[in-house]
Backbone as CSV, one residue per row, in Angstrom:
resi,resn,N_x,N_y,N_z,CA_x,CA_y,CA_z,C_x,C_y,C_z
1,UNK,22.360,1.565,15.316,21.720,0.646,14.403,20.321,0.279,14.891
2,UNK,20.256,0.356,16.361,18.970,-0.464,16.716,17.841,0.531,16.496
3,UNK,18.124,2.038,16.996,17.133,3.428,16.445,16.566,2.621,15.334
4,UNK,17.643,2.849,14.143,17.299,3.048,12.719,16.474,1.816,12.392
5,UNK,16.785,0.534,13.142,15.836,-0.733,12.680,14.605,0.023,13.963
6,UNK,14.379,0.599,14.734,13.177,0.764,15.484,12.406,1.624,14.307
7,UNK,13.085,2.857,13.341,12.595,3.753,12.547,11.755,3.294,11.779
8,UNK,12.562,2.177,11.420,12.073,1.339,10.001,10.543,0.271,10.630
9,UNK,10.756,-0.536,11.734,9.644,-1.219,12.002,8.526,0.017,12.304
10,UNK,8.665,1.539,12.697,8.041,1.930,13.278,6.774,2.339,12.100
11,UNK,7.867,2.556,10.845,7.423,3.547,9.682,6.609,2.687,9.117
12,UNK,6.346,1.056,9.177,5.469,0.056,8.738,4.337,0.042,9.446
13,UNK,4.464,0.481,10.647,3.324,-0.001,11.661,2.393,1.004,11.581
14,UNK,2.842,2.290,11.330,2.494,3.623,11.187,2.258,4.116,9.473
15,UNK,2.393,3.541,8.671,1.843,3.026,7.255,0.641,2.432,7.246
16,UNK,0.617,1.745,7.739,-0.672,0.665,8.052,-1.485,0.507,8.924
17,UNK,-1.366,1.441,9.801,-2.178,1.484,11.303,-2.384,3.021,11.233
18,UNK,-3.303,3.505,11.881,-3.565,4.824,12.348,-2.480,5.357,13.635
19,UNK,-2.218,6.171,14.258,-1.429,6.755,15.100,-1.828,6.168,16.431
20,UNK,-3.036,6.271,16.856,-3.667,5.736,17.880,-3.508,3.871,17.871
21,UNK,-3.325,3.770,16.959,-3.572,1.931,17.040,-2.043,1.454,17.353
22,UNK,-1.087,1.986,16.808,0.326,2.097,16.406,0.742,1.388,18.159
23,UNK,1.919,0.144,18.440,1.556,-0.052,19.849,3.146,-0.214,19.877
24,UNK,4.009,0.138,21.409,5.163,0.096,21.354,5.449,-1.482,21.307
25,UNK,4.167,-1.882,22.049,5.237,-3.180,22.431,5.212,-4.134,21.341
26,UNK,4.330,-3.916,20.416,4.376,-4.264,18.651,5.518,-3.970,18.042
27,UNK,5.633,-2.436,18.222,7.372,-2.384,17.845,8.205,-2.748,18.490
28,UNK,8.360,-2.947,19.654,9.380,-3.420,20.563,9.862,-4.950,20.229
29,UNK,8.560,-6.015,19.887,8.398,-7.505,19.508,8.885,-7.255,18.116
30,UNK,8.205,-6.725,16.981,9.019,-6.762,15.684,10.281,-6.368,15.501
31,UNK,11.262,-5.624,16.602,12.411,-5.228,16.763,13.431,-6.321,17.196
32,UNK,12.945,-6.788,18.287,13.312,-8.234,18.652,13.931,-7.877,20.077
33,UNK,13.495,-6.470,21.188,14.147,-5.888,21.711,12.666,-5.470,23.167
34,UNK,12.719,-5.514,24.291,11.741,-5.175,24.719,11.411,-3.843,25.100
35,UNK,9.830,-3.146,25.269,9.189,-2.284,25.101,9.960,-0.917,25.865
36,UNK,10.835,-1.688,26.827,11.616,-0.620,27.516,13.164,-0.239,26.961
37,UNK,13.239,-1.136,26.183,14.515,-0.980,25.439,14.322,0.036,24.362
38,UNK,13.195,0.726,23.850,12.557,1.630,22.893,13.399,2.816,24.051
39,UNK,13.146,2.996,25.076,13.436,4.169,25.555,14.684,4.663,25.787
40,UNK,15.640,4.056,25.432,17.157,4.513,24.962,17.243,5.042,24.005
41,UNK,16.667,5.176,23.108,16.371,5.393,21.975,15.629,6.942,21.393
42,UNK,14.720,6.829,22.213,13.257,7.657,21.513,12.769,8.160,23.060
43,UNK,11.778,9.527,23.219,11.698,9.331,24.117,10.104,8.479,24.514
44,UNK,9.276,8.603,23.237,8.078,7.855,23.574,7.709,7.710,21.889
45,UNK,6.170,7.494,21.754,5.865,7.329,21.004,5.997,8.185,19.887
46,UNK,5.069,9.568,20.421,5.424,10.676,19.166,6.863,11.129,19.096
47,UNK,7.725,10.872,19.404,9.075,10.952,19.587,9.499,10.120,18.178
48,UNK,8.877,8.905,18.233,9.401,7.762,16.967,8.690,7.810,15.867
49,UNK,6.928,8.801,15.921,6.619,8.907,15.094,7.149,9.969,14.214
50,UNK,7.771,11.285,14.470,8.454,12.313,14.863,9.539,12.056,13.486
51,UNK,10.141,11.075,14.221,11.210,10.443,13.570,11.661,10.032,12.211
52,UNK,10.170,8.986,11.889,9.691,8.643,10.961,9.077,9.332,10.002
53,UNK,8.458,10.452,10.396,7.756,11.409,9.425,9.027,11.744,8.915
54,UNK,10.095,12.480,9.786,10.661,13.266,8.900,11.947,12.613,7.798
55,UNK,11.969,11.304,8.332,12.845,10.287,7.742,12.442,10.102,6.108
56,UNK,11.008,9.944,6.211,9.977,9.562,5.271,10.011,11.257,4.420
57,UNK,10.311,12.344,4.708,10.181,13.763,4.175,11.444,13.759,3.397
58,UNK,12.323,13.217,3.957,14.171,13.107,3.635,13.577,12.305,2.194
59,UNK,13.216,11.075,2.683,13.412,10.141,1.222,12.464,11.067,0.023
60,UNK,11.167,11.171,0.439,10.735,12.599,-0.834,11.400,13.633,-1.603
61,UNK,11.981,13.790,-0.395,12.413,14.813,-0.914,13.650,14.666,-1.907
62,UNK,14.202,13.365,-1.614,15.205,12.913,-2.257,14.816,12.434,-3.750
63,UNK,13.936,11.772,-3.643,13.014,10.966,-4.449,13.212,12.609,-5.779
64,UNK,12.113,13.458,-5.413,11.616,14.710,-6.279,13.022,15.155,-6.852
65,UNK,14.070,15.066,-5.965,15.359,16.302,-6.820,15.699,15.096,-7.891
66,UNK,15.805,14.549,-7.246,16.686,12.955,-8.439,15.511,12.712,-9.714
67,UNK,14.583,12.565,-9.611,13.445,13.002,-10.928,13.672,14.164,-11.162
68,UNK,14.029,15.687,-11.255,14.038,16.807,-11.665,15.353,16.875,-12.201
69,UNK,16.289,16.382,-11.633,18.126,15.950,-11.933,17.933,15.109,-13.313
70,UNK,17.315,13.858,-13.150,17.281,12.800,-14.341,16.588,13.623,-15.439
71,UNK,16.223,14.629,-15.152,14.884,15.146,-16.370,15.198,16.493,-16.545
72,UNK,16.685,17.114,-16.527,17.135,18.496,-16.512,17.302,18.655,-18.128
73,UNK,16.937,17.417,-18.759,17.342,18.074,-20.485,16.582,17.766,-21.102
74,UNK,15.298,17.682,-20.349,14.023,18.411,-20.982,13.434,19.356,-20.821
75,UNK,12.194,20.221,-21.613,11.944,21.280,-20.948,11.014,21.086,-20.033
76,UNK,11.030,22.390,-19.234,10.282,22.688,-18.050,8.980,21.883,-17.773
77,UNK,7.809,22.115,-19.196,6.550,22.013,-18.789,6.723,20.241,-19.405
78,UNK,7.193,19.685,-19.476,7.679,18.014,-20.202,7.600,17.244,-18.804
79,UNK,8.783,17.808,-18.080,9.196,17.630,-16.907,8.177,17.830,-15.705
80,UNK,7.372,18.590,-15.662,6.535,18.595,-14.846,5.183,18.086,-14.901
81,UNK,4.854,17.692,-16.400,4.405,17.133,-16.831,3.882,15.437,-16.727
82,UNK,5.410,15.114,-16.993,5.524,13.681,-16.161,5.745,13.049,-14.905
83,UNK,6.015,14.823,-13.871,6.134,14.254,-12.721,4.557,14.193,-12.078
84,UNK,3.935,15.262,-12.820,2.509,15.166,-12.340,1.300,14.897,-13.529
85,UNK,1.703,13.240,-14.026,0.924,12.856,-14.947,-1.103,12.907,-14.600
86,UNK,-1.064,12.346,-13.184,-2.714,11.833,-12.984,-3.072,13.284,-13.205
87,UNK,-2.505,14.633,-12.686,-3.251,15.933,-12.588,-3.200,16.602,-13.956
88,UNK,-2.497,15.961,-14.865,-2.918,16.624,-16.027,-3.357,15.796,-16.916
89,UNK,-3.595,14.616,-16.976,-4.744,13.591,-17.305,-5.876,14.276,-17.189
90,UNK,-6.581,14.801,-16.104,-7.633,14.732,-15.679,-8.364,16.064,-15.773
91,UNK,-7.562,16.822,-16.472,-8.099,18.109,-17.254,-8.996,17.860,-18.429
């Protein structure tokens, strides 16, 4: 449980901060857990960023099938249409 709440504070800090700014012991304090307690866990930083990217790839990816699932009984170019409204606006 404590990973997955480190994942989650990590994926905010790293949303909003650049990679370089991103600080353990920021996550360690918003965790409620100290900076060395991260290392049971993870083995360092890019380890948790690591983590988070691909956590964050999972939910996309989840995100895209479940819009293509909800939208299987329309046709093709409808469907892709509305998943990629701004790029065909702008033709």
């Amino acid at each position: 449980m404590t990973a997955i709440k480190i994942r989650n504070v990590a994926l905010h800090h790293f949303a909003n901060l650049d990679y370089d700014s991103v600080s353990l012991q920021q996550i360690a304090e918003d965790v409620g857990i100290r900076k060395a307690s991260l290392y049971a866990h993870y083995k360092n930083k890019e380890d948790i960023f690591f983590h988070v990217l691909n956590h964050a790839m999972k939910l996309g990816k989840r995100a895209i099938v479940a819009f293509f699932v909800n939208h299987k009984d329309q046709p093709l170019q409808t469907t892709v249409h509305s998943f990629f409204p701004l790029v065909y606006e702008r033709k």
